[in-house]
Steps between C-alpha positions, in 0.01 A plus 500: 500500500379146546130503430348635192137547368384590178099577457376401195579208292504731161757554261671762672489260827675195332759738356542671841554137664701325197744826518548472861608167485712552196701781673541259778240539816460166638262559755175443573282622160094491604307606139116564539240457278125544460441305260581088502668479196924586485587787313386547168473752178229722491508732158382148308187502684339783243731361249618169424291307756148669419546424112571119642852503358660413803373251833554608824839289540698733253420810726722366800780726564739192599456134548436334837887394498616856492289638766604173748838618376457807684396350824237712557214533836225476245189658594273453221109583536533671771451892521729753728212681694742746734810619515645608838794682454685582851467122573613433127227181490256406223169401529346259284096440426604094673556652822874437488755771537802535376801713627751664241865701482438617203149553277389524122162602463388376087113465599414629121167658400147388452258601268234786575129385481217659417106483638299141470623139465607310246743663315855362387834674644838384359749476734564115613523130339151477578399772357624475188384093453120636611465737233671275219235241567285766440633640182318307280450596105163724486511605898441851543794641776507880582840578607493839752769714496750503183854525671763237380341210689139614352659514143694173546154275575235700275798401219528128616140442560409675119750254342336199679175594349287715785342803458665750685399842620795738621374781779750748548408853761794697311448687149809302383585164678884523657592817362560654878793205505614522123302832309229563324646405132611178620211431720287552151761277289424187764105565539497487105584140549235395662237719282687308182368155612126616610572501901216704598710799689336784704736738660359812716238257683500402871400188632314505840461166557490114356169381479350155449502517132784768430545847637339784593640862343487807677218636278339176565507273194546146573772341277413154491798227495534119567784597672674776670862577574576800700829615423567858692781528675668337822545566857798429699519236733556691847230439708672295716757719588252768593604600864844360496690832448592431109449836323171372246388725203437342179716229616785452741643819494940423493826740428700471219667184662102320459589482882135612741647478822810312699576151272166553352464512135198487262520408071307394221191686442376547894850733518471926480852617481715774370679427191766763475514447085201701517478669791174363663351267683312211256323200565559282129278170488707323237629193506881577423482754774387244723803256429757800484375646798449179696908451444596853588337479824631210645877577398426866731339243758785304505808747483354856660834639471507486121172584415430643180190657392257361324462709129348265213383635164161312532440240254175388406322293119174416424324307211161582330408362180818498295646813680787396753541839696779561679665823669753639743487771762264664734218607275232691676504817578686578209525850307535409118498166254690501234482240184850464400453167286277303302113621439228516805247425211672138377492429886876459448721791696730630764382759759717693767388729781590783645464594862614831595824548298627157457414142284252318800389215311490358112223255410486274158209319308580253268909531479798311606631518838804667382237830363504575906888408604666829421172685629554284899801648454407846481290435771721357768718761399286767567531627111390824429195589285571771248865322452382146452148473379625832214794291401274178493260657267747684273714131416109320453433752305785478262 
């Protein structure tokens, strides 16, 4: 295998390309990006960035002297547009084409948009630098849709002064990925600091001053930042033979047809920890994921299948959430530490008969150690979570 590409200069494509050279390919490496800038760190966009903590230079996933290290074909600002598979070529938005042995597809997500101009997304550099010019004390943003992302700005914008309105289509925002109790214990943190929220209200569209409701109110804003959900990138592999639903649709092996692989948060595969396929859009994923596939490009005759315990934080206000697992879909929640009402607890999961995931607010990383455990191990519920409760208990 002498020629390489890897689509999508993302996390999960920089840890595809630095592993490949690590466990020794020395060919030809081509990496592909969209956008002009090398790889960089995107959770710090709703997060450290937006609040102006951080410039754009600390977000770079490695300096200019480690990606010459590499010796990469870099193709930055420059979209793939078509894949054709049976002549194993690449075809980029410049015209060019380039031929490969062996293919990671990392083309990410972007965000879904609603009706009308003029609304914010969060997804790239840019993005994030327009709205925090905008983010001024006394501006009035209305933040739609309040998922993780959602939650992360409305918090950041409230503490640098704007008046926020949170719009929300679900009785309870996130509780079909973590429950209804928690769900309530993180929405109570925004009602705590005066962030307007409305949850069970659909926005049709963005309008010039705000957005429109389905009942027709017009909720006025200086600014608006749409934050509902993403779509895979896979257009441009529409007609090229690559199974597409919800992503790039791979085995356990993150492998979609002959030497072609997909990861990060484009990637559908089956993880056999759980026993279905998953697409996970976190960032650890994307690095862990990224690694795993090019060591099965690499070595085909040792793959090993690709079965993470998905990792994934966030931070709103003073709460620094983080869990474990695969989370939706799940059964039962159980609290089996702290108190949901101090905001300050450990939560575990149950999916069928087993521990599927454990999520904590507000404790130390070593709250959730034992509980990834349980997890990867495929821990039973009545045993564990029983035994759990009895020794908090005492």
């Amino acid at each position: 295998m002498r020629r390489i590409v890897v689509v999508g200069a993302s996390a999960a494509g920089l840890a595809a390309a630095e592993t490949l050279r690590r466990e020794g390919y020395d060919g030809t490496l081509t990496l592909v990006g969209d956008e002009p800038l090398p790889p960089y760190d995107r959770p710090p966009l709703s997060k450290q960035l937006l609040a102006a903590e951080w410039e754009p230079e600390r977000l770079a996933l490695r300096t200019s002297a480690d990606l010459t290290a590499l010796g990469l074909d870099l193709r930055l600002g420059v979209a793939a547009t078509r894949l054709e598979l049976p002549q194993r070529i690449v075809e980029l938005a410049d015209g060019s084409e380039v031929p490969y042995d062996g293919l990671v597809v990392a083309t990410g997500v972007r965000p879904r948009r609603l009706p009308g101009e003029g609304a914010h997304v969060l997804r790239t550099l840019d993005d994030a630098l327009t709205l925090r010019d905008r983010l001024t004390p006394g501006r009035r943003l209305v933040v739609v849709g309040a998922g993780f992302l959602g939650a992360e700005a409305a918090a950041v914008a409230w503490r640098l002064g704007a008046h926020v309105t949170l719009l929300e289509p679900a009785p309870v925002p996130l509780a079909h990925a973590v429950g209804t109790s928690v769900g309530e214990v993180l929405t109570r943190a925004h009602l705590d600091r005066g962030v307007d929220l409305r949850c069970g209200v659909t926005v049709t569209e963005v309008t010039e001053g705000g957005v429109r409701l389905a009942d027709g109110e017009v909720v006025d804003a200086d600014e608006v930042l749409v934050a509902v959900g993403s779509r895979p990138n896979t257009e441009w592999l529409e007609g090229s033979g690559l199974a597409l639903g919800d992503g790039v649709v791979c085995d356990e092996y993150c492998e979609a047809a002959k030497n072609v692989y997909a990861a990060g948060d484009v990637a559908r595969w089956y993880n056999p920890l759980f026993g279905t396929s998953m697409r996970i859009e976190h960032r650890t994923n994307a690095a862990e994921q990224g690694m795993a596939v090019a060591r099965n490009l690499l070595r085909p005759e040792a793959r090993k299948p690709f079965a993470p315990v998905p990792y994934f934080w966030s931070d709103q206000y003073e709460m620094k959430i983080q869990a474990y697992g695969f989370l939706r879909g799940h059964d039962e929640v159980a609290v089996v530490d702290g108190d949901l009402a101090e905001r300050r607890f450990v939560a575990v999961y149950r999916t069928g008969d087993r521990v599927s995931g454990a999520l904590a607010v507000g404790m130390p990383p070593k709250a959730l150690r034992t509980w990834r455990q349980a997890i990867a191990a495929g821990a039973p519920w009545d045993e564990t979570v029983r035994v759990e409760v009895s020794a908090t208990e005492a």
